[in-house]
Structures are given as C-alpha cells and as structure tokens.
VMD Tcl script that draws the C-alpha trace (Angstrom):
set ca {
  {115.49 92.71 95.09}
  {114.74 93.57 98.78}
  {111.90 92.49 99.88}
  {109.46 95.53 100.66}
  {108.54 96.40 104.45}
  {105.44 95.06 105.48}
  {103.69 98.13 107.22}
  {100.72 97.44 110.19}
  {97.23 98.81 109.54}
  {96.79 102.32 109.16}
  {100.84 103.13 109.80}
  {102.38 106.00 108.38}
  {104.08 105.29 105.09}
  {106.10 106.34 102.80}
  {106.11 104.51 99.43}
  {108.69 105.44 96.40}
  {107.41 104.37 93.13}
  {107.48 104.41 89.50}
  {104.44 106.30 88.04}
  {104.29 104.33 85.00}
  {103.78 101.10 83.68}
  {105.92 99.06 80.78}
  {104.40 97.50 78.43}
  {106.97 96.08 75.84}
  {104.67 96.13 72.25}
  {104.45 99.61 72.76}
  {107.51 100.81 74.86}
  {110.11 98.94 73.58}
  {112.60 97.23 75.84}
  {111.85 98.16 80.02}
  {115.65 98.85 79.64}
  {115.04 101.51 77.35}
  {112.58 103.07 78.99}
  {113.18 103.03 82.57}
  {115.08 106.46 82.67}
  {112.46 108.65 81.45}
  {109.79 107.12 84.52}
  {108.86 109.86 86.85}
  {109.86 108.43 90.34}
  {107.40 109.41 92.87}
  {106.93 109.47 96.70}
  {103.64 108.77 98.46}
  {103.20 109.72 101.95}
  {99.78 107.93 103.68}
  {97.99 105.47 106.15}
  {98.53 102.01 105.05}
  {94.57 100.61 103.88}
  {95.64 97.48 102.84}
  {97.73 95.43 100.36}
  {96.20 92.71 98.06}
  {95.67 91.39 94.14}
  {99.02 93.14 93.20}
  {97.87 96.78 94.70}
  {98.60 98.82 97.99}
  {96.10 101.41 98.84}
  {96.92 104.13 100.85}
  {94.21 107.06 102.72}
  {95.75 110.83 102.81}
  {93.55 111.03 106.11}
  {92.28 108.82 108.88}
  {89.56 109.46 111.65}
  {91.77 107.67 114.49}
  {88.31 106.62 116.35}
  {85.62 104.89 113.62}
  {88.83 104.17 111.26}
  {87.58 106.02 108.72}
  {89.63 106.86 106.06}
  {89.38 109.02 103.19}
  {91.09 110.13 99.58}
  {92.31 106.56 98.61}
  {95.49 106.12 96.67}
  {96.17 102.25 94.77}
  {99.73 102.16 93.62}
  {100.86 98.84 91.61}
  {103.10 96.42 93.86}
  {105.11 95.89 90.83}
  {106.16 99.94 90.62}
  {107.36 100.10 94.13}
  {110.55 100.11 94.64}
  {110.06 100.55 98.14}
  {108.41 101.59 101.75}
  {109.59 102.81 104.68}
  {107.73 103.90 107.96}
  {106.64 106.82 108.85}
  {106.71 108.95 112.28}
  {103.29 111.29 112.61}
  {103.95 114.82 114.34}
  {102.01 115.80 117.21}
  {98.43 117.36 116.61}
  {98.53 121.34 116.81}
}
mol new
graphics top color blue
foreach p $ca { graphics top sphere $p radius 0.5 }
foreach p [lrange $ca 0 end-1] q [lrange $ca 1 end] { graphics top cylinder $p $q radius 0.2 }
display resetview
C-alpha cells in the first residue's frame, strides 16, 4: 500500500475513504464485504492527524485559525489524500 500524503496544517484536502468499518464476527470475511462499502470523498482543511484519526474543518477563519464543522475519518478507511488548490475569494 502507498503510503498516504502527509498534508501541512490547514491545506486543502481531499481524502477518499471507505464509510464503513469491518468487523469480522459480524461481517463475515473483509473480502466479502468490501464491495458493498460506500466509497466517499471528503473535501476540507487538514486539523490534524493522530490516535488512528484525521480530522478535517469544512471552514477556516485564515486570521485566528479558527476552524469550524469538524470531520474525524478513521486512518485505516482511507485509501488516500491528495492536495487541494483553493479558488480565489469572490
């Protein structure tokens, strides 16, 4: 497996991911189940990455560094992340 890109504080990410998690006594074999995961794109500010969870924000204030609506996606249901280029303000 590739190792996933390590994005800079508050970068704009996108992060593809499975929104599901496999648990074998109940799911049977990952194998099995894998196809019917919904696979699922994220677009946000990198928060931070740490105890097996990246957090994302949906909005930043550029000048406190406040961020807002918090996503936490499991590290092992990424499949991967890829930068990000913000438009121009309006």
């Amino acid at each position: 497996m590739t190792p996933l890109y390590r994005p800079r504080k508050y970068e704009l990410v996108a992060v593809h991911w499975l929104d599901a998690q496999h648990d074998s006594s109940y799911d049977g074999t990952a194998e099995g189940y894998e196809p019917a995961l919904a696979s699922l794109e994220d677009v946000g500010f990198f928060v931070k990455r740490k105890g097996g969870i990246l957090t994302l924000a949906s909005c930043i204030e550029r000048k406190t560094g406040t961020v807002r609506f918090l996503v936490d996606i499991p590290l092992k249901l990424v499949s991967s992340i890829e930068t990000r280029e913000p438009k121009e303000a309006v």
